[in-house]
C-alpha positions, 0 to 999 in steps of 0.5 A: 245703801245710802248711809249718813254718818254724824257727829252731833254738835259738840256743845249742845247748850253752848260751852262759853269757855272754849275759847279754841273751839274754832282753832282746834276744832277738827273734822270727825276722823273715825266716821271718815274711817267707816266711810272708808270701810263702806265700799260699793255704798254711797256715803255722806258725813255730816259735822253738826258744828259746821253743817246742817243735817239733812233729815230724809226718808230717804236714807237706808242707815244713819250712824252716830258717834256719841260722847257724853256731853252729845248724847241727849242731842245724839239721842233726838237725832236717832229718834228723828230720824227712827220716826222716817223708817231710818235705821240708826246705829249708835257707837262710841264712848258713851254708848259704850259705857252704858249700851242700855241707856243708849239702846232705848233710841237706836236701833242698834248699839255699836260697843268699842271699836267699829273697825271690826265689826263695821261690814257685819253691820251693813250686811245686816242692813241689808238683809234687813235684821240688824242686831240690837247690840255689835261688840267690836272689840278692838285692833291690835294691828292700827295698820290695818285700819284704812285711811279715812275718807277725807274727800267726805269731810266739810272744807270749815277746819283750819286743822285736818285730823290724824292719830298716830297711836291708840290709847293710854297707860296712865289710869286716871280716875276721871278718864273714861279710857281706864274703862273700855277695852281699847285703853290699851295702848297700840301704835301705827307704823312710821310707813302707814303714818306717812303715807296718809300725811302724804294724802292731806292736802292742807298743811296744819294738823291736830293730832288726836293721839290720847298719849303719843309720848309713852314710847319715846324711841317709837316717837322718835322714829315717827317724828323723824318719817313726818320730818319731810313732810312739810305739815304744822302741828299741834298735839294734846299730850301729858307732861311727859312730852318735854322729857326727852330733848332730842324728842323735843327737837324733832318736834320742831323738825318735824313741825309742832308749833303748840302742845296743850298739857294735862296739867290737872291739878297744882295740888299733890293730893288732888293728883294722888287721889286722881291716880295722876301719877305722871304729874306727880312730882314734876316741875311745871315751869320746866316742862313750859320752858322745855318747850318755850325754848324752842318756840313752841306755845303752850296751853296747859288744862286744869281742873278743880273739884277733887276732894282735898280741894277747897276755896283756895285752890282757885288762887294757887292755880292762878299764881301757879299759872302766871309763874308757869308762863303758860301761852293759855290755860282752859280750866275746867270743873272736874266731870264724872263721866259714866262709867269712869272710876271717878263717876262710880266712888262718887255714885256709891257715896251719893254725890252725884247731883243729875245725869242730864247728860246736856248739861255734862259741860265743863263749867257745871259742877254735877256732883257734890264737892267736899270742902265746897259747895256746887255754887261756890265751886262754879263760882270760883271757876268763873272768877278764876277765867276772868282774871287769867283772860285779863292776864293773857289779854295783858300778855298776848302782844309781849308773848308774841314778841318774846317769841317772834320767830314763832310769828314770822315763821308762820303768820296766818297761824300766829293770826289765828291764835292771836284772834283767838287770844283776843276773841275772850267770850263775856264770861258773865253771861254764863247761865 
């Protein structure tokens, strides 16, 4: 069969707050593994961020990974492609969460984890009679999943992509990890890791990982078996990450050059409300400087809406983030994702303003705050980012001096960040 994979394109209405959508955009890492699962078929990925989708009859199978903020544009490419004869399979988060919605555009629906069920599906293809949903459960064993085809993926990313682990044990309220089976949390073997790192042929990686830090004696022994391997990384993880100094020194033997931190909130009630416990308590300035003092950059995520919150958290946060230091920070307006916790308080006391998946970007308020109103909420997000984008232009030039070691270890990198710094998207245009 010829079967195409896709990824739609991320921000279907244009996300202006993405500043390192480009530095960190990554190519799509599971559909490299179902093309790995794929044998004897032939197989094409398209990333509509960096490439045209060829619309065709001539394709026996299209599969789509879907998350929330895709899904209307996942929806007009399975149709489209439905109106040539092409059966579509559509998989990932979203569909997962709610299957029937997704199932009124696809031919099949592919719940949880595809690694599973991947080859009981094209069998079907091939016969002819697809079923309408695919349950795929999860791998308890991540060392039996095959390494992705990377030969299929566009030469348009400054980072290749790899996960070391699988899931989380945090229960936030507004991740929609607390509602899928393979939230539970699963790790690959120091040996299976470094024989895919031994494969990728460019030297800066992102590593996906939801939470990597969880195990520390298990990051130890992994960040010591990718110590040789001469890659550069940049890992997202939560304020556990700077606990541990000797986990912090071999991430500088091994290769990190930046972490982006879920910091969430400033506030102790919004993160008690959230179940963000790890965050609770800690000293951001700390875990910043932890990490500064080994010349690693930093960008932290915050968000705002919860509902002790009101006009002045948007101040606090700023303040909060100039004392911390920070490298960047990306702020966002809390999102109640379906199927979330979050999504299912706020739907049972009426807060939820639309479902129109399109517009589930980071800077539209979808529910109805507490103690502000939907445009006062999104009105202070957008004055918040443009003082801390005047502050951080201010600040990029002395942060790369302070840390010029950073800097003549690797230029190409500090370049990219520092035009990514400079690089500020006009926020007044936002719709």
């Amino acid at each position: 069969m010829k079967i195409l994979l896709i990824k739609p394109k991320w921000f279907v209405d244009g996300d202006p707050y993405n500043r390192y959508h480009d530095l960190t955009r990554v190519p799509p890492l599971g559909l490299g593994i179902i093309a790995a699962l794929s044998e004897g078929h032939e197989v094409k990925i398209v990333d509509e961020d960096v490439e045209e989708i060829e619309y065709s009859p001539d394709w026996d199978l299209a599969g789509l990974t879907v998350v929330t903020f895709t899904a209307k544009s996942a929806y007009r490419i399975s149709e489209r492609f439905r109106s040539y004869g092409v059966k579509t399979v559509l998989g990932g988060p979203h569909p997962s969460l709610v299957p029937e919605e997704a199932g009124a555009y696809c031919d099949s629906v592919l719940i949880e984890e595809a690694e599973t069920v991947w080859k009981k599906i094209l069998k079907d293809a091939e016969r002819g009679f697809l079923q309408k949903v695919y349950y795929g459960g999860y791998l308890k064993n991540l060392d039996e999943v095959p390494l992705p085809r990377r030969d299929l993926f566009a030469r348009s990313y400054f980072h290749s992509a790899i996960q070391f682990t699988r899931g989380c044990r945090n229960h936030c309220t507004f991740c929609y990890l607390q509602s899928v089976p393979w939230k539970e949390y699963r790790k690959r073997s120091p040996e299976h890791i470094s024989r895919e790192m031994s494969q990728i042929k460019g030297k800066y990686l992102f590593i996906i990982d939801d939470n990597l830090f969880i195990d520390r004696t298990y990051v130890k022994e992994v960040l010591k078996a990718i110590s040789s391997s001469g890659k550069r990384w940049w890992i997202q993880a939560s304020t556990s990450v700077a606990e541990d100094e000797e986990v912090l020194d071999l991430m500088v033997q091994s290769g990190c050059y930046a972490v982006s931190i879920g910091f969430q909130s400033v506030d102790h009630d919004s993160l008690s409300s959230a179940k963000a416990i790890h965050n609770i308590g800690k000293e951001y300035k700390r875990v910043v400087k932890n990490l500064h003092r080994r010349e690693i950059f930093v960008a932290g995520y915050f968000m705002f809406g919860f509902d002790s919150e009101n006009a002045n958290i948007f101040r606090r946060t700023i303040e909060t983030i100039k004392e911390m230091e920070l490298d960047d920070a990306l702020l966002y307006i809390l999102t109640p994702y379906p199927g979330t916790e979050l999504f299912k308080r706020l739907q049972m006391e009426s807060r939820i303003i639309d479902c129109d998946w399109s517009k589930y970007s980071w800077y539209r308020c979808h529910f109805k705050p507490k103690y502000m109103s939907q445009e006062e909420l999104e009105e202070g997000l957008k004055r918040a980012y443009l003082e801390l984008n005047r502050y951080f232009r201010g600040e990029v030039f002395k942060k790369i001096w302070k840390n010029r070691g950073f800097l003549f270890r690797d230029i190409r990198l500090a370049n990219r960040i520092l035009r990514n710094h400079m690089n500020k998207v006009v926020l007044e245009k936002i719709p």
